[in-house]
C-alpha positions in Angstrom: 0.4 -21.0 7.3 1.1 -21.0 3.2 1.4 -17.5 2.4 2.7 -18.0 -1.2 -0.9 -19.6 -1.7 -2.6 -17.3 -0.4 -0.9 -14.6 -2.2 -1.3 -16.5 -5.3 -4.9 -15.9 -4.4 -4.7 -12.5 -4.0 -2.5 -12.1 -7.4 -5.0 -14.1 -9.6 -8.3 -12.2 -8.4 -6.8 -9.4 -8.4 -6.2 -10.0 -12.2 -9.6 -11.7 -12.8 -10.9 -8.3 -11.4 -9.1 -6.1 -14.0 -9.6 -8.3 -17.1 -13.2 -7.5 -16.6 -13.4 -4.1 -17.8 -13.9 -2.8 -21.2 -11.6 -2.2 -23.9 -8.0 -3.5 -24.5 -5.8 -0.4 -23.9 -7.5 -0.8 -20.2 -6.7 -4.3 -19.7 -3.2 -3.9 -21.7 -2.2 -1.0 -18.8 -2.6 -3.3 -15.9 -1.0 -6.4 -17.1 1.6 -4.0 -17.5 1.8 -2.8 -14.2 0.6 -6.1 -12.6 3.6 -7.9 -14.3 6.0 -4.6 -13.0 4.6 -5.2 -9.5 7.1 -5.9 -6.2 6.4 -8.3 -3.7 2.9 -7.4 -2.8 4.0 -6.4 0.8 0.5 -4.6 1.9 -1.3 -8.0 1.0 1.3 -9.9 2.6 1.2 -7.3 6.1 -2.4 -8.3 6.1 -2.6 -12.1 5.6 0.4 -12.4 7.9 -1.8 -10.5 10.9 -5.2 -12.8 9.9 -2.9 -15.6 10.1 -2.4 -14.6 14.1 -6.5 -15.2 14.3 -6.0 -18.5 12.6 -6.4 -20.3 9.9 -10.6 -19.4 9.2 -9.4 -15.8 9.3 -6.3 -16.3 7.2 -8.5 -18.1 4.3 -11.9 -16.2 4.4 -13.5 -14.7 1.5 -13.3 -11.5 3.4 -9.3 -11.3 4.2 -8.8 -11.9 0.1 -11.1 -9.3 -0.7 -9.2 -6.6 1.3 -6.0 -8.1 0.4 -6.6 -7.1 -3.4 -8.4 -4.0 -1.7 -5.1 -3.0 0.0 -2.9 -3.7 -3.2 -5.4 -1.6 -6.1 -4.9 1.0 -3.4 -1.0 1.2 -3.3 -1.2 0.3 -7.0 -3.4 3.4 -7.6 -1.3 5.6 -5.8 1.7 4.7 -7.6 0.2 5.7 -10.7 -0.8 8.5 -9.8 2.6 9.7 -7.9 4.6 8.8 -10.6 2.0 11.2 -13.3 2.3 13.9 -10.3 6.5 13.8 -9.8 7.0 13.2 -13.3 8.5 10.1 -13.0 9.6 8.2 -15.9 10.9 4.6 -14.5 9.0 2.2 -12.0 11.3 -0.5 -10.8 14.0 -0.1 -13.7 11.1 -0.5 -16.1 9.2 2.6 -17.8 6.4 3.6 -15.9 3.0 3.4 -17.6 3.3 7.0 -17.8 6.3 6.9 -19.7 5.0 3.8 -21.7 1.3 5.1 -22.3 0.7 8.7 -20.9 -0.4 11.2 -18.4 -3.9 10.8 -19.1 -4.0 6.7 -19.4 -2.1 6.5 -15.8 -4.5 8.6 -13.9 -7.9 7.3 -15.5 -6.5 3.4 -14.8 -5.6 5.0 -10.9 -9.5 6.2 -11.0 -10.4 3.0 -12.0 -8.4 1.1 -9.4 -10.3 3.4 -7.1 -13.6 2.3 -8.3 -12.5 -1.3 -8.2 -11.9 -0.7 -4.7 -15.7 0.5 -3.6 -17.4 -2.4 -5.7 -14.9 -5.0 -3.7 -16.0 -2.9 -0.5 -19.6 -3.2 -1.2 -19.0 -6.9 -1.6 -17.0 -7.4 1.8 -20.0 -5.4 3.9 -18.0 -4.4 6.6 -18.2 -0.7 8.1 -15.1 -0.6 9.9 -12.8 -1.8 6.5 -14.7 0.4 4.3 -14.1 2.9 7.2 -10.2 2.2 7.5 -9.4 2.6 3.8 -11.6 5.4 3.2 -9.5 7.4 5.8 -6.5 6.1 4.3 -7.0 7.7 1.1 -8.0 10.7 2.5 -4.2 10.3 4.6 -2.8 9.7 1.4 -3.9 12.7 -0.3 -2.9 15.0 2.7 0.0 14.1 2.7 0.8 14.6 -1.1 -0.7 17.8 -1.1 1.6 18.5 1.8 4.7 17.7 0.0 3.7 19.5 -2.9 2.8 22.8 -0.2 6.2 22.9 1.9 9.4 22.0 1.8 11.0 19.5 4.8 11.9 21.6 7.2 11.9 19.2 10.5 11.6 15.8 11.2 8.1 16.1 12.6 6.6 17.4 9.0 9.0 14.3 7.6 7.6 11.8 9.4 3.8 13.3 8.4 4.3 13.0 5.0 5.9 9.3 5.8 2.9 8.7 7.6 0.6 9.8 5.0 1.9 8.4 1.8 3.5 5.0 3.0 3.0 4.0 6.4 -0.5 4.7 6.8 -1.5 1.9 4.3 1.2 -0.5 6.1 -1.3 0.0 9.4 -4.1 -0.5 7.4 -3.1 -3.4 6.0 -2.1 -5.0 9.4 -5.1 -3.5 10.9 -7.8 -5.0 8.4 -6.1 -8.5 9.0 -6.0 -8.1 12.7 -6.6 -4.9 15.0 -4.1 -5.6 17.1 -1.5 -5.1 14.5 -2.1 -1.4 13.6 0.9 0.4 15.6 2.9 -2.4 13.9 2.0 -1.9 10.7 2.6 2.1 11.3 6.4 1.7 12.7 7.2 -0.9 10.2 5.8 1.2 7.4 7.8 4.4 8.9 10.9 2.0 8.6 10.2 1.1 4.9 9.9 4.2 3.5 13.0 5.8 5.7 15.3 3.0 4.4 13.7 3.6 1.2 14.5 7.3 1.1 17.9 6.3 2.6 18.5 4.1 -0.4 17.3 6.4 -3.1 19.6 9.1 -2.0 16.9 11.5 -0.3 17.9 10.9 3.5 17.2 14.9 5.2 19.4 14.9 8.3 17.4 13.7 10.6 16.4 10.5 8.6 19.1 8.3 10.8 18.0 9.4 13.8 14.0 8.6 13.2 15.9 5.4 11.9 16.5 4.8 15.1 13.8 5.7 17.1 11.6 3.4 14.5 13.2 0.6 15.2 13.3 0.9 18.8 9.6 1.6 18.5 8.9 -1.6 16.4 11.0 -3.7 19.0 8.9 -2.6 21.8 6.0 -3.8 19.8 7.4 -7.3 18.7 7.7 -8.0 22.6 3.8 -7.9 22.8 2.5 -9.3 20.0 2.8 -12.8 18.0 6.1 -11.8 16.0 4.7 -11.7 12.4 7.3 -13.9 10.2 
């Protein structure tokens, strides 16, 4: 399995599917963000699961389509959570709110959305058209949730998780293979706790989901082809 090839793949049609729109200030936002992005691990959760169903899964037409599918989606939300929190840096760099607006970074979101339901249409498959629309629908639940109620137990926490970060991980491994979902979910949970960990926004019972994550994802790995 190459997976740097096949995320080159994902990478490049994902850009051939942005250039296409009109206008330059369109075009100029993305490369922006595209050049800004990290390492693509939603494409990466996927392939890595389609690799388990071999190599005519790994390189269909279908797997790259929701591979770029998956990473509009995270893009999209990520400009539109930065426009909602008021976030002014992505990654070190100024976020394309900072660098271009409110207005710009929620229209090229919507647009990423859009993107989405014409490379739906094109895959033809209920069940992925399905998964991601009840994704989206997760992740706005879960925002609107964060912006209702403040954390006040670890079971809200872990919703909110759920909704805004690990749902698309289980997605993402789900769309590549089924069998991959509850792996995607617990390793998704583990991201964004470590990443909340990191940023300085641990509650106090961030360590102990910690620790039931990884035990979860564990039990997992001992029934399924270990995705490497």
């Amino acid at each position: 399995m190459n997976l740097e090839a096949n995320i080159a793949l994902v990478r490049d049609e994902y850009l051939r599917r942005i250039t296409r729109g009109e206008g330059t200030l369109l075009r100029e936002v993305e490369r922006y963000a595209a050049a800004r992005s990290g390492k693509m691990l939603r494409p990466r959760m996927l392939l890595a699961a389609a690799a388990t169903l071999g190599d005519e899964a790994l390189n269909s037409r279908r797997t790259l389509l929701l591979a770029v599918a998956v990473e509009m989606l995270h893009n999209a939300s990520l400009l539109h959570d930065d426009v909602i929190d008021n976030d002014l840096q992505r990654r070190g760099q100024p976020s394309v709110n900072a660098r271009f607006g409110n207005a710009t970074a929620v229209l090229v979101g919507d647009y990423l959305l859009a993107q989405i339901m014409n490379l739906l249409d094109e895959v033809d498959d209920r069940d992925a058209t399905r998964r991601i629309n009840q994704t989206v629908i997760a992740m706005t639940e879960a925002e609107l949730l964060a912006q209702e109620v403040s954390i006040c137990d670890a079971d809200r926490y872990l919703n909110i998780i759920d909704g805004k970060t690990a749902r698309l991980f289980a997605t993402a491994a789900a769309l590549g293979n089924p069998d991959y979902e509850e792996y995607g979910l617990h390793y998704g949970r583990l991201f964004q706790l470590h990443d909340d960990l990191a940023d300085g926004e641990a509650t106090p019972f961030t360590a102990d989901l910690i620790r039931q994550e990884e035990a979860a994802l564990a039990a997992i790995k001992k029934q399924l082809t270990i995705l490497n």
